[in-house]
N, CA, C, O and CB atoms as a CASP TS submission, in Angstrom:
PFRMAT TS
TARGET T0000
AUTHOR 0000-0000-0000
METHOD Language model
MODEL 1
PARENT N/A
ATOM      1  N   UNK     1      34.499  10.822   0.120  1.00  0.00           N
ATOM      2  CA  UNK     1      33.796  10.282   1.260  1.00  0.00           C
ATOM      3  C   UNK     1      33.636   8.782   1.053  1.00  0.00           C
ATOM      4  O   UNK     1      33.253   8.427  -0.062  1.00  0.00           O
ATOM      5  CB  UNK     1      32.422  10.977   1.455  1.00  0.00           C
ATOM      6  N   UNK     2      33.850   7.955   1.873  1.00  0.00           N
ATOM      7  CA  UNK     2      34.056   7.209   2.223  1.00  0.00           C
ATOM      8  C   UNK     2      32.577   6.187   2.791  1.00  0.00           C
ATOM      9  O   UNK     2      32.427   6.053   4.006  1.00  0.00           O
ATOM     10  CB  UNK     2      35.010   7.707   2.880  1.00  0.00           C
ATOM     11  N   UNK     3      31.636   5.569   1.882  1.00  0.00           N
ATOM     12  CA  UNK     3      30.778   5.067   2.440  1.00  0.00           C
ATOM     13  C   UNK     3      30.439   3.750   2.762  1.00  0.00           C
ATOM     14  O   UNK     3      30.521   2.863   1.912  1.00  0.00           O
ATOM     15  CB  UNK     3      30.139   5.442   2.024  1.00  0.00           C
ATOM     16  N   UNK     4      30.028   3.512   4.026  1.00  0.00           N
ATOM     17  CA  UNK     4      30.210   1.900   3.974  1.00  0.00           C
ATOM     18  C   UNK     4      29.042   1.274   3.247  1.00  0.00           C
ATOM     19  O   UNK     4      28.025   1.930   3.024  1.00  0.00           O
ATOM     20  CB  UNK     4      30.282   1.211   5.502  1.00  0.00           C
ATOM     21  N   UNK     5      29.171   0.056   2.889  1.00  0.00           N
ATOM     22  CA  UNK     5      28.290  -1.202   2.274  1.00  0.00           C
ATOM     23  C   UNK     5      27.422  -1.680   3.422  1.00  0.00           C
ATOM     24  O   UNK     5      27.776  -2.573   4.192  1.00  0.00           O
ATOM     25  CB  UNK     5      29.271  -2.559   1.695  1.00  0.00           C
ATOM     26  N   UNK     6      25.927  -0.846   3.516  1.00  0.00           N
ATOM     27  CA  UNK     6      25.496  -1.868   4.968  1.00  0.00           C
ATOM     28  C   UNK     6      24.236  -2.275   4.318  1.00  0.00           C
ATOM     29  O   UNK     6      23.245  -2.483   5.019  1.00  0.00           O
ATOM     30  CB  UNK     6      25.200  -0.999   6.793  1.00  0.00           C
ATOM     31  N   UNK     7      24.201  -2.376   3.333  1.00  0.00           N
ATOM     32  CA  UNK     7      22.522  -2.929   2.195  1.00  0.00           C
ATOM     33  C   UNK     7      23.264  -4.401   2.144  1.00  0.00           C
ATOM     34  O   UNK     7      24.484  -4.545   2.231  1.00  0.00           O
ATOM     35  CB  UNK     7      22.127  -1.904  -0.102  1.00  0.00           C
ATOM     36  N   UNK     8      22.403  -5.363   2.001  1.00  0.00           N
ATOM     37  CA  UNK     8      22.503  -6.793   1.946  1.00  0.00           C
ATOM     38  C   UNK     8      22.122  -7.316   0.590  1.00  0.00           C
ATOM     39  O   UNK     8      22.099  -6.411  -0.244  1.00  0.00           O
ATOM     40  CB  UNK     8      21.652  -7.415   2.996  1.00  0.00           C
ATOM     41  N   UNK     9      21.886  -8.231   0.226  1.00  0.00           N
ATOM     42  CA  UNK     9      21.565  -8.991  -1.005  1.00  0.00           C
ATOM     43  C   UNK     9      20.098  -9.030  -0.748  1.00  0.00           C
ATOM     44  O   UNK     9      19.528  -8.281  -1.540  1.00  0.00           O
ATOM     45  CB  UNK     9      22.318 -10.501  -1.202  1.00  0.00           C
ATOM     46  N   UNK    10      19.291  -9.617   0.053  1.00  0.00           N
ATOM     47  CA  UNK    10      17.807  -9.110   0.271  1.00  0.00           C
ATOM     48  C   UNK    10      17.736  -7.848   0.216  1.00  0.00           C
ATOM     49  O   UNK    10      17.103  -7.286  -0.678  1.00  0.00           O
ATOM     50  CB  UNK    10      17.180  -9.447   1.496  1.00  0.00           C
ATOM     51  N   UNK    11      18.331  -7.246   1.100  1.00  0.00           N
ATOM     52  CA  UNK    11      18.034  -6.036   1.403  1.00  0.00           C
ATOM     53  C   UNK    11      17.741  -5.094   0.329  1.00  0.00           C
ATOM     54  O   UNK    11      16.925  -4.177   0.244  1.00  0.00           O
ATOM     55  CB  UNK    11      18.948  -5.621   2.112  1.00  0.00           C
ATOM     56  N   UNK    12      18.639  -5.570  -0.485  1.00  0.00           N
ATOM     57  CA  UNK    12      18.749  -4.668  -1.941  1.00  0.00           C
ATOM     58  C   UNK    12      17.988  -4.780  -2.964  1.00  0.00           C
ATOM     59  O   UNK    12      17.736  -3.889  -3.776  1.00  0.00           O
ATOM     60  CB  UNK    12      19.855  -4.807  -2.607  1.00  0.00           C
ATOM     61  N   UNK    13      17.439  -6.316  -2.961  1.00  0.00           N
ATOM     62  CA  UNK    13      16.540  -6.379  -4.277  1.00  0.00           C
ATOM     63  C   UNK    13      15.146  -6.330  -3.455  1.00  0.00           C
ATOM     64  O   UNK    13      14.170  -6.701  -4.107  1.00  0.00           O
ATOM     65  CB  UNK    13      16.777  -7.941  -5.392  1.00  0.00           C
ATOM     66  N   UNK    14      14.945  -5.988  -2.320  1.00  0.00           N
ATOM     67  CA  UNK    14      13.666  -5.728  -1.572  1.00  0.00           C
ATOM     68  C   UNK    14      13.306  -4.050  -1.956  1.00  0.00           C
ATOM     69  O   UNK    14      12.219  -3.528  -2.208  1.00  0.00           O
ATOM     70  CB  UNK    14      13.924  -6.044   0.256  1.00  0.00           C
ATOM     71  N   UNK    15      14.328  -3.612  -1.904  1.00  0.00           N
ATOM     72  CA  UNK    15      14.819  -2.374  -2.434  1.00  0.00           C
ATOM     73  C   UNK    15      14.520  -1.373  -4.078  1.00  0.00           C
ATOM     74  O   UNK    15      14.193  -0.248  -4.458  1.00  0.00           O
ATOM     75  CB  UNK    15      16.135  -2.775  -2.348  1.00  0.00           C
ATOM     76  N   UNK    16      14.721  -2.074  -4.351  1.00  0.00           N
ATOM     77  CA  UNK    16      15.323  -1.981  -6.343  1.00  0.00           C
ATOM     78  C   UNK    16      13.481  -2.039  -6.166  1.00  0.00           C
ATOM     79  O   UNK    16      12.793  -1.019  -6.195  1.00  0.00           O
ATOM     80  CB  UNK    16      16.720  -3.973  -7.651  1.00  0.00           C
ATOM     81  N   UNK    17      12.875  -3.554  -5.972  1.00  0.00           N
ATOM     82  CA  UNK    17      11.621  -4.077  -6.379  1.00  0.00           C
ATOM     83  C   UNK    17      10.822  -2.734  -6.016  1.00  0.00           C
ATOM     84  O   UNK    17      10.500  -1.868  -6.829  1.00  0.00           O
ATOM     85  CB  UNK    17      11.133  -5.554  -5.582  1.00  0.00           C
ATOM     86  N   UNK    18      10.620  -2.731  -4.931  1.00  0.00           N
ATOM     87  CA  UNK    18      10.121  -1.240  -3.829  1.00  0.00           C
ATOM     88  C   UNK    18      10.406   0.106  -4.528  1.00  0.00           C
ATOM     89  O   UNK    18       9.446   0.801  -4.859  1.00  0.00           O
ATOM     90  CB  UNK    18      11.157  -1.101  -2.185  1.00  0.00           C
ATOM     91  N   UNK    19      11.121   0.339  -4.667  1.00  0.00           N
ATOM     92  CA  UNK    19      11.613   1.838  -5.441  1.00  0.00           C
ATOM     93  C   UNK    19      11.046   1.745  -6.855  1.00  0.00           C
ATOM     94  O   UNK    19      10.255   2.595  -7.264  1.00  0.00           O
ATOM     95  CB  UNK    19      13.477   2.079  -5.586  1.00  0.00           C
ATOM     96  N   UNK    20      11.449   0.704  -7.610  1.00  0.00           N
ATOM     97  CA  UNK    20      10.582   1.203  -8.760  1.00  0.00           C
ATOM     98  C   UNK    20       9.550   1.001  -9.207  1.00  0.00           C
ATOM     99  O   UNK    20       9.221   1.485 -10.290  1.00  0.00           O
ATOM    100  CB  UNK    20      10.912   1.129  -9.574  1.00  0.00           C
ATOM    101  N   UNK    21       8.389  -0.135  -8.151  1.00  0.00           N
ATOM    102  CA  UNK    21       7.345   0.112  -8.020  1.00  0.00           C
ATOM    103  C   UNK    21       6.756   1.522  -7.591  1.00  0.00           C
ATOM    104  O   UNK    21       5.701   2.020  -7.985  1.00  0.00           O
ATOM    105  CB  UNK    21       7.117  -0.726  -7.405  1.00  0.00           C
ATOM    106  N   UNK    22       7.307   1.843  -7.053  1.00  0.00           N
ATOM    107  CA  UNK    22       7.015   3.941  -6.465  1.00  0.00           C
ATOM    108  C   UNK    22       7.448   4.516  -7.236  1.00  0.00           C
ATOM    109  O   UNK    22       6.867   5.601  -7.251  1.00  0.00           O
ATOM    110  CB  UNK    22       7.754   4.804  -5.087  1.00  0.00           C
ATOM    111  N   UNK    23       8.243   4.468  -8.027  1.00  0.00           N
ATOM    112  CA  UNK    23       8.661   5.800  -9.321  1.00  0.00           C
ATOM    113  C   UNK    23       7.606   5.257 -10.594  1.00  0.00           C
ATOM    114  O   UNK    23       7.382   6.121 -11.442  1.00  0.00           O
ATOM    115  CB  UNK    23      10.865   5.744 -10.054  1.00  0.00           C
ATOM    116  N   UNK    24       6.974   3.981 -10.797  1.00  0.00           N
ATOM    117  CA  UNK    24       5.926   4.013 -11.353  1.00  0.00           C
ATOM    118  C   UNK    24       4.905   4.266 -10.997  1.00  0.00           C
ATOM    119  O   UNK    24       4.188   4.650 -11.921  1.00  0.00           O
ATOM    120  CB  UNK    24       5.794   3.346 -11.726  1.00  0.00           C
ATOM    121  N   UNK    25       4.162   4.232  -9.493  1.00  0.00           N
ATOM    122  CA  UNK    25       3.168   4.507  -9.278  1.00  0.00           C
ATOM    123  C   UNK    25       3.332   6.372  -9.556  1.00  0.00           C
ATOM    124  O   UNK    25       2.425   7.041 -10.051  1.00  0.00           O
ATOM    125  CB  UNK    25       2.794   3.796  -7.899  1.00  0.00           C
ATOM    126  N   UNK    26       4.476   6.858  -9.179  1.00  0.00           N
ATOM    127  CA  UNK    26       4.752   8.218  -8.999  1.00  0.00           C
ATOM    128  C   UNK    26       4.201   9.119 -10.685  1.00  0.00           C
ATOM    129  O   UNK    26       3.763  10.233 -10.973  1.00  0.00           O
ATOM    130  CB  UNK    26       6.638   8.290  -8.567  1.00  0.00           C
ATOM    131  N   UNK    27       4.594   7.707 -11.524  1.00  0.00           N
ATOM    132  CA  UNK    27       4.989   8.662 -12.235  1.00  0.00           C
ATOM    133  C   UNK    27       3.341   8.452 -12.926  1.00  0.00           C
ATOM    134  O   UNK    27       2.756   9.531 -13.016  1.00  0.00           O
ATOM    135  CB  UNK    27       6.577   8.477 -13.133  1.00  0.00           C
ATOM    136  N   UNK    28       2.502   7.199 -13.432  1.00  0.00           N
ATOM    137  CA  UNK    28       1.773   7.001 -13.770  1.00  0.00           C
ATOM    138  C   UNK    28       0.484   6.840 -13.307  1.00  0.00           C
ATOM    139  O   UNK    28      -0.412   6.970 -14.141  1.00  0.00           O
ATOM    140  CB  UNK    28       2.141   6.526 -14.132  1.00  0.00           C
ATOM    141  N   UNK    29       0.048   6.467 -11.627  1.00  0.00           N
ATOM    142  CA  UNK    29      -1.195   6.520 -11.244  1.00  0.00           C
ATOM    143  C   UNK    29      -1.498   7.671 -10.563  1.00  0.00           C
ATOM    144  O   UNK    29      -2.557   8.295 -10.634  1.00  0.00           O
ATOM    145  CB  UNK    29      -1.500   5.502 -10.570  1.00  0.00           C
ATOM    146  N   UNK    30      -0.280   8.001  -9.727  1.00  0.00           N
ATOM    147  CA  UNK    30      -0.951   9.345  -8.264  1.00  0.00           C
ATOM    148  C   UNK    30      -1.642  10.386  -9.148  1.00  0.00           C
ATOM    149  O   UNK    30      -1.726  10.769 -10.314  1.00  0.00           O
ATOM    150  CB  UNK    30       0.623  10.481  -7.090  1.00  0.00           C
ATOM    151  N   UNK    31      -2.232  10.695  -7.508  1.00  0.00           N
ATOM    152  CA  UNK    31      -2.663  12.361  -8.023  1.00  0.00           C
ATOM    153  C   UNK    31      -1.799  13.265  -8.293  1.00  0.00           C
ATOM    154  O   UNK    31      -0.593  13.257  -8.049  1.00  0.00           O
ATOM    155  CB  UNK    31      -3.384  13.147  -7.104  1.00  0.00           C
ATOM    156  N   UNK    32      -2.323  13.919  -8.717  1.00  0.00           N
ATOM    157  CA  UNK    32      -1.247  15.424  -8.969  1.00  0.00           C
ATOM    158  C   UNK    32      -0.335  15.625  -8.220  1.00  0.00           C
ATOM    159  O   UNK    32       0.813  15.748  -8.646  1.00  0.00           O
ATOM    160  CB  UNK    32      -1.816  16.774  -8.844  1.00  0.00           C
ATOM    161  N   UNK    33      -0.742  15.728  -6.503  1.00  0.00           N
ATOM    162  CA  UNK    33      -0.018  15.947  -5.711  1.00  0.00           C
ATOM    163  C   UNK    33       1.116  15.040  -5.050  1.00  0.00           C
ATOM    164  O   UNK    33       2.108  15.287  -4.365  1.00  0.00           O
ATOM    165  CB  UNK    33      -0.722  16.317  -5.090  1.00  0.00           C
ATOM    166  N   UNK    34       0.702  14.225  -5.408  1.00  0.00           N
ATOM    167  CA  UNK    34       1.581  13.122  -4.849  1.00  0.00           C
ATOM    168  C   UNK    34       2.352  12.155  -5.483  1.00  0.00           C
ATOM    169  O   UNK    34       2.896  11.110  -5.127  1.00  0.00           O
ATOM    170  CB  UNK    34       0.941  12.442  -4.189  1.00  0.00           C
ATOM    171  N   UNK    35       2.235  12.913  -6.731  1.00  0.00           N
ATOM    172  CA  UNK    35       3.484  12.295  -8.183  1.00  0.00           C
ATOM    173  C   UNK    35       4.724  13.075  -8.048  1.00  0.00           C
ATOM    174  O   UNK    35       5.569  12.584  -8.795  1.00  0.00           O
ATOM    175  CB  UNK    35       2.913  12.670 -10.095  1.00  0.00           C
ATOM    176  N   UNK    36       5.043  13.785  -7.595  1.00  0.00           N
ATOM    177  CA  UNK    36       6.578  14.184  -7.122  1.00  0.00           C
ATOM    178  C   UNK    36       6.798  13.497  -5.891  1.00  0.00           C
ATOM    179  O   UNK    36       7.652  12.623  -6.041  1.00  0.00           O
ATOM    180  CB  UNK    36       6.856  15.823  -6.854  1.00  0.00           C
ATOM    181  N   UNK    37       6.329  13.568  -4.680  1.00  0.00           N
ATOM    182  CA  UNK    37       6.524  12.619  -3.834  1.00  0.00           C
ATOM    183  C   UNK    37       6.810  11.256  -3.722  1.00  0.00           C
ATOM    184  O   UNK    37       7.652  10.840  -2.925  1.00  0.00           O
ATOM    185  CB  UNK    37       5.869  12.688  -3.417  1.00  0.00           C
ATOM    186  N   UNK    38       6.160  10.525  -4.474  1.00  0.00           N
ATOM    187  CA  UNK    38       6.263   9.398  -4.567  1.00  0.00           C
ATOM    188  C   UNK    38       7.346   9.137  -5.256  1.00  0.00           C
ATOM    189  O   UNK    38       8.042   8.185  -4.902  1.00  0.00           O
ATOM    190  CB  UNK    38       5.297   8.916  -4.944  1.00  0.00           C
ATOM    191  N   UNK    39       7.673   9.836  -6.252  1.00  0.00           N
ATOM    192  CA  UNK    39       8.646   9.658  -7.329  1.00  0.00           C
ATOM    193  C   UNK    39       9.676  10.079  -7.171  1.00  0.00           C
ATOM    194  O   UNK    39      10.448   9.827  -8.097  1.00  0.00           O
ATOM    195  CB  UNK    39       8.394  10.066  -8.372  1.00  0.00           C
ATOM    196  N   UNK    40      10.305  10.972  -5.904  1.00  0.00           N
ATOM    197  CA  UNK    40      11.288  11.111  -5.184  1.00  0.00           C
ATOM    198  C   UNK    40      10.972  10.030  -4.102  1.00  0.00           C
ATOM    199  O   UNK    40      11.957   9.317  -4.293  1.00  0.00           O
ATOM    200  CB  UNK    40      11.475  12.527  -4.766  1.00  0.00           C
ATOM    201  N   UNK    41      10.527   9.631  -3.455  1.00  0.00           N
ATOM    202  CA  UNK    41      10.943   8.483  -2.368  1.00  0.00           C
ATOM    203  C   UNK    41      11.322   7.500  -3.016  1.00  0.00           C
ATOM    204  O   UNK    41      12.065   6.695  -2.453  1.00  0.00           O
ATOM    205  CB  UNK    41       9.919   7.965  -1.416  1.00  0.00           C
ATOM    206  N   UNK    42      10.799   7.221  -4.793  1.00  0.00           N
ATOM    207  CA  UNK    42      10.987   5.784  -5.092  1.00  0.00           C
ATOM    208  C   UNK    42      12.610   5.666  -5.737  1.00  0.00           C
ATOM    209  O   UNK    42      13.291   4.665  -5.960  1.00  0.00           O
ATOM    210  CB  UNK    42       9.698   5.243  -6.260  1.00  0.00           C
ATOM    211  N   UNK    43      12.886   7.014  -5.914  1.00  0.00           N
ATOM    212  CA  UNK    43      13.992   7.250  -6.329  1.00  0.00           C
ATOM    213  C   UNK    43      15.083   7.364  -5.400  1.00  0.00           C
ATOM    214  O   UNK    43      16.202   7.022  -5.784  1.00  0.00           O
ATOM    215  CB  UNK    43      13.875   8.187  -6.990  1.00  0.00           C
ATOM    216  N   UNK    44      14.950   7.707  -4.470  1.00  0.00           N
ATOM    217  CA  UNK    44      15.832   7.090  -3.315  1.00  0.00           C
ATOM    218  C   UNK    44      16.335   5.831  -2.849  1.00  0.00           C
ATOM    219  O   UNK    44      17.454   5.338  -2.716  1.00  0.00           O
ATOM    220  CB  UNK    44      15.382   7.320  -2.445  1.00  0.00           C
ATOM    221  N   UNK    45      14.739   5.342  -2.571  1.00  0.00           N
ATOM    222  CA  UNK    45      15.236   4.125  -2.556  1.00  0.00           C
ATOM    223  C   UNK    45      15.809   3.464  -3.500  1.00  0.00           C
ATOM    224  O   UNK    45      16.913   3.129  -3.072  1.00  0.00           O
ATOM    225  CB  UNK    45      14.534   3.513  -2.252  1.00  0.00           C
ATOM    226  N   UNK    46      15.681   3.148  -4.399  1.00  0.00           N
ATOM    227  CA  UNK    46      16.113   3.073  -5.997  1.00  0.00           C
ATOM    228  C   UNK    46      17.902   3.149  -5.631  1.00  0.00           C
ATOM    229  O   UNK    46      18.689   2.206  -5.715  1.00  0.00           O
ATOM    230  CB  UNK    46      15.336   4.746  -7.199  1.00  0.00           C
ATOM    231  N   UNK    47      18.185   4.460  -5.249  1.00  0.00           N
ATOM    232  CA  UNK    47      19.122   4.874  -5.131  1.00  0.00           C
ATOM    233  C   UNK    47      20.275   4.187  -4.022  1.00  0.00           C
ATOM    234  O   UNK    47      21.445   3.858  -4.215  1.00  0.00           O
ATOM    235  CB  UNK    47      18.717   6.008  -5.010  1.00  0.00           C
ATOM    236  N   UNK    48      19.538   4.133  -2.959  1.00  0.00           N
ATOM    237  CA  UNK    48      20.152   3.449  -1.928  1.00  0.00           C
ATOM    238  C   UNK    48      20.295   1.815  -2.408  1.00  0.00           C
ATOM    239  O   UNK    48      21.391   1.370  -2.070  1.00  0.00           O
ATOM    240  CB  UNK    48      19.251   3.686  -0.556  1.00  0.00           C
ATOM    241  N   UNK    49      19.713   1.142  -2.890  1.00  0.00           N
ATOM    242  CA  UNK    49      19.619  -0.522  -3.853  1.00  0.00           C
ATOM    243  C   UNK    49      21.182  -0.900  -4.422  1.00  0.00           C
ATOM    244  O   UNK    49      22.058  -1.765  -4.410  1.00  0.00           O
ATOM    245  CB  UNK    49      18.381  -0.354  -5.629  1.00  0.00           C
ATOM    246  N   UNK    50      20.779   0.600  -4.984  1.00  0.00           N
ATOM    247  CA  UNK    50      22.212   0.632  -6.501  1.00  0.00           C
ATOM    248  C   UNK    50      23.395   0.827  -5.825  1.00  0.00           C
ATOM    249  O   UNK    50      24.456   0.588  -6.402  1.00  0.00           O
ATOM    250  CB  UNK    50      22.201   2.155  -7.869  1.00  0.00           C
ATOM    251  N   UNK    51      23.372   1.302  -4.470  1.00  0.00           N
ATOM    252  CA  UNK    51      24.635   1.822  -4.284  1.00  0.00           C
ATOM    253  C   UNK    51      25.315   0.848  -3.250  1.00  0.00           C
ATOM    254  O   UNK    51      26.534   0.677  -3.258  1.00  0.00           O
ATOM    255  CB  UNK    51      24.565   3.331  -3.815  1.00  0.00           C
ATOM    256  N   UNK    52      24.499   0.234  -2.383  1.00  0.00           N
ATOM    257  CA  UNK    52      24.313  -0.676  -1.313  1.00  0.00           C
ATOM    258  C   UNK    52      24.437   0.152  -0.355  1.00  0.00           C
ATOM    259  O   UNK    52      24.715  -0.409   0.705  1.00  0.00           O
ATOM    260  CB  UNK    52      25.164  -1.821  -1.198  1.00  0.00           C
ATOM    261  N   UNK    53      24.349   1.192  -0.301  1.00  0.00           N
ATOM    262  CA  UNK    53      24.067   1.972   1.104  1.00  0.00           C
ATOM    263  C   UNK    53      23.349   2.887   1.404  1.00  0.00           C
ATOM    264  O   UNK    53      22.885   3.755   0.665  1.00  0.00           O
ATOM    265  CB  UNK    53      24.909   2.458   1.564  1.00  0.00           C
ATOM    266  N   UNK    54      23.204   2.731   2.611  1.00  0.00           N
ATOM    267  CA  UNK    54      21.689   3.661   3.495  1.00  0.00           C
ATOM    268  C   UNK    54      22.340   4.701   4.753  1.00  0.00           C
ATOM    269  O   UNK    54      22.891   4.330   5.790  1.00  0.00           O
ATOM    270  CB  UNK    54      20.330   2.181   4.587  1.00  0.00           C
ATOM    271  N   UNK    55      22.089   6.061   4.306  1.00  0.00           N
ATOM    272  CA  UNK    55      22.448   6.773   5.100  1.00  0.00           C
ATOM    273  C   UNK    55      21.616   6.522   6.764  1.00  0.00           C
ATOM    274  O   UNK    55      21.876   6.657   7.960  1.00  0.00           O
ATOM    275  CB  UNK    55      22.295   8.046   4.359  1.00  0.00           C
ATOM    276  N   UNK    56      20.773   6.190   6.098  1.00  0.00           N
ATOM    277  CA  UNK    56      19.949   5.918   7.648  1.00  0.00           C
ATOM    278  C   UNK    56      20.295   4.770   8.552  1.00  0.00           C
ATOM    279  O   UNK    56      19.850   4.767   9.700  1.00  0.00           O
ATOM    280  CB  UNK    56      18.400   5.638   7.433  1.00  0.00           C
ATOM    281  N   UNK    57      21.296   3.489   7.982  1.00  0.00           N
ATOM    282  CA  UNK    57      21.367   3.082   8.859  1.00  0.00           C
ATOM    283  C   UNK    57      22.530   3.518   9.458  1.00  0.00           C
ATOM    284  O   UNK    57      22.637   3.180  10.637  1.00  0.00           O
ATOM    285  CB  UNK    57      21.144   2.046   8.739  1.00  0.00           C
ATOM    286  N   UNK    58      23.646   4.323   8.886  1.00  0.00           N
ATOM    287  CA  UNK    58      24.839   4.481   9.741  1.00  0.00           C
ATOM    288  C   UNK    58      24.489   4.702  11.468  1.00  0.00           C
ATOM    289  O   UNK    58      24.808   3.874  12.321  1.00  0.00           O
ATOM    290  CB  UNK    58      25.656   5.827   9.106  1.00  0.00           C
ATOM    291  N   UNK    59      24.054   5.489  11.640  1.00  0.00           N
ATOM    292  CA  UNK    59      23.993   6.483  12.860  1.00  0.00           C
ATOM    293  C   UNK    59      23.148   5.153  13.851  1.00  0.00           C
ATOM    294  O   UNK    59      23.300   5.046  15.067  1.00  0.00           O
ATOM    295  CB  UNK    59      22.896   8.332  12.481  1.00  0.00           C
ATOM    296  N   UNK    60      21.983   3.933  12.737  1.00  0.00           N
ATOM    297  CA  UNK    60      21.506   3.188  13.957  1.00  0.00           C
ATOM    298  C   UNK    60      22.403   1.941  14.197  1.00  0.00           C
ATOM    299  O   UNK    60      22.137   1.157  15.108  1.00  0.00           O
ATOM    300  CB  UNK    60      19.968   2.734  13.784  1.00  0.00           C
ATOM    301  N   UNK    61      23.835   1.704  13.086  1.00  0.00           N
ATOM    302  CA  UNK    61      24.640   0.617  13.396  1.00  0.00           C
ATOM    303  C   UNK    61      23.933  -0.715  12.762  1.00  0.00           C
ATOM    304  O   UNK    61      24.293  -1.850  13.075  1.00  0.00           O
ATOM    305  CB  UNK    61      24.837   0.551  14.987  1.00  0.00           C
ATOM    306  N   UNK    62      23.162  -0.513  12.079  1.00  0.00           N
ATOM    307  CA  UNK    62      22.828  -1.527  11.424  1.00  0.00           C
ATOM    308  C   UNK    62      23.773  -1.678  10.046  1.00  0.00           C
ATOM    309  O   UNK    62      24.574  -0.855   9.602  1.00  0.00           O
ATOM    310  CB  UNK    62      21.370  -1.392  11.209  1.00  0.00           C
ATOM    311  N   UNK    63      23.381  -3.141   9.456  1.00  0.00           N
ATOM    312  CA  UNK    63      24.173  -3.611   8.813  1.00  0.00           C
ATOM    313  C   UNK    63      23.297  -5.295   8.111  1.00  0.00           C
ATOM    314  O   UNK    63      23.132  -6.380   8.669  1.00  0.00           O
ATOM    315  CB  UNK    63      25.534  -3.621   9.846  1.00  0.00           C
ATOM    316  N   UNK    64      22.948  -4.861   6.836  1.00  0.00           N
ATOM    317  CA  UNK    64      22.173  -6.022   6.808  1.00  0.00           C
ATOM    318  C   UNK    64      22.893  -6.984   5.912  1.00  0.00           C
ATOM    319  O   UNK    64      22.361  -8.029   5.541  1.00  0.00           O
ATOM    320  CB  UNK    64      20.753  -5.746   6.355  1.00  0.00           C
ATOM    321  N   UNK    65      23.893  -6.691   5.626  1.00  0.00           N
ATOM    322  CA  UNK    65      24.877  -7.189   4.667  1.00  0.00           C
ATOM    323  C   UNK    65      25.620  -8.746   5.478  1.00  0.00           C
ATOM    324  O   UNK    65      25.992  -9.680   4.768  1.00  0.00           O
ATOM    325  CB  UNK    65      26.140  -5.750   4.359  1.00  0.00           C
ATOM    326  N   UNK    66      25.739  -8.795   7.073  1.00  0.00           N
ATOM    327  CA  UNK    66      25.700  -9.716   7.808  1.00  0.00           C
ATOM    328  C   UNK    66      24.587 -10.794   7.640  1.00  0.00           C
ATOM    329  O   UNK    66      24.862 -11.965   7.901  1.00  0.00           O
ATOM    330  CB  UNK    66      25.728  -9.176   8.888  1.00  0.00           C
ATOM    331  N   UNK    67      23.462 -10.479   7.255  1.00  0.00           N
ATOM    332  CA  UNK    67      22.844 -11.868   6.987  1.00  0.00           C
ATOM    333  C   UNK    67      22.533 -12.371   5.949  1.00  0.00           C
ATOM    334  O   UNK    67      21.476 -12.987   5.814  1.00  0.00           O
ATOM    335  CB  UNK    67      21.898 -12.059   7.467  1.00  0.00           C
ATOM    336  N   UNK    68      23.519 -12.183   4.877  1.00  0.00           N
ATOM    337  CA  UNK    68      23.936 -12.582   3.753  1.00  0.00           C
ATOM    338  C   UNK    68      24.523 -14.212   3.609  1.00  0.00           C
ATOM    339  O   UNK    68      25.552 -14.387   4.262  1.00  0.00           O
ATOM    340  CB  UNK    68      24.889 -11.578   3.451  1.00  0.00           C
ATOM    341  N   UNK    69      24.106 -15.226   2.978  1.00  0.00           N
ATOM    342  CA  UNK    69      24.999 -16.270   3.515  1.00  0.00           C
ATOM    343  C   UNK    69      26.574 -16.317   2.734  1.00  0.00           C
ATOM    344  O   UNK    69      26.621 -15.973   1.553  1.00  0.00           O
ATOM    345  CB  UNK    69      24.165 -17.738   3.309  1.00  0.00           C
ATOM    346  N   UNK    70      27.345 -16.581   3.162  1.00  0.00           N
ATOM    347  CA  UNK    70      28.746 -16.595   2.603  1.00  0.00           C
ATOM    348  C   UNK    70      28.627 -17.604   1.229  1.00  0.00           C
ATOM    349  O   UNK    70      28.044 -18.685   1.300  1.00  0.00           O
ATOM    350  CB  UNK    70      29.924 -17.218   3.852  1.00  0.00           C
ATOM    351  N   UNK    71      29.299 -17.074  -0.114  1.00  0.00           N
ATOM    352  CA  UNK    71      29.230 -17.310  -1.292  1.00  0.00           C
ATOM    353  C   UNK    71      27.785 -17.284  -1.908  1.00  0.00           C
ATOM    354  O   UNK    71      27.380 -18.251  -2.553  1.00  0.00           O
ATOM    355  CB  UNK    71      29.868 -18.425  -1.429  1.00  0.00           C
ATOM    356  N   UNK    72      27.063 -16.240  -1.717  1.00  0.00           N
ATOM    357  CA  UNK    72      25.955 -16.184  -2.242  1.00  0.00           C
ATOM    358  C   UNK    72      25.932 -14.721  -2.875  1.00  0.00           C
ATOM    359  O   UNK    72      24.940 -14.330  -3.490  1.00  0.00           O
ATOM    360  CB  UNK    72      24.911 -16.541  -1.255  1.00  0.00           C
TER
END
């Protein structure tokens, strides 16, 4: 499968920062209940960072990789 690149250079380290702030909160402050939760969303995102792509934006046509400036 074939996935496109639509995560940006912001996009991504907005990303990375975000996700593993949540797989630490997940893993070390929440409550009981909400330390798997958290720690799967942060891991997603996490996930989507590393890979440069977001299943969620296919379907809305976004693409944040366009406001990237050229040679950066």
């Amino acid at each position: 499968m074939n996935l496109p690149k639509n995560v940006g250079k912001t996009d991504r380290n907005i990303r990375l920062a975000v996700g593993g702030l949540l797989v630490l909160l997940g893993l070390l402050v929440a409550p009981t209940g909400a330390k798997v939760l958290l720690t799967i969303i942060g891991l997603v995102v996490l996930a989507t960072g590393f890979t440069g792509t977001c299943l969620a934006y296919v379907p809305l046509k976004m693409d944040t990789t366009k406001n990237d400036a050229p040679g950066s």
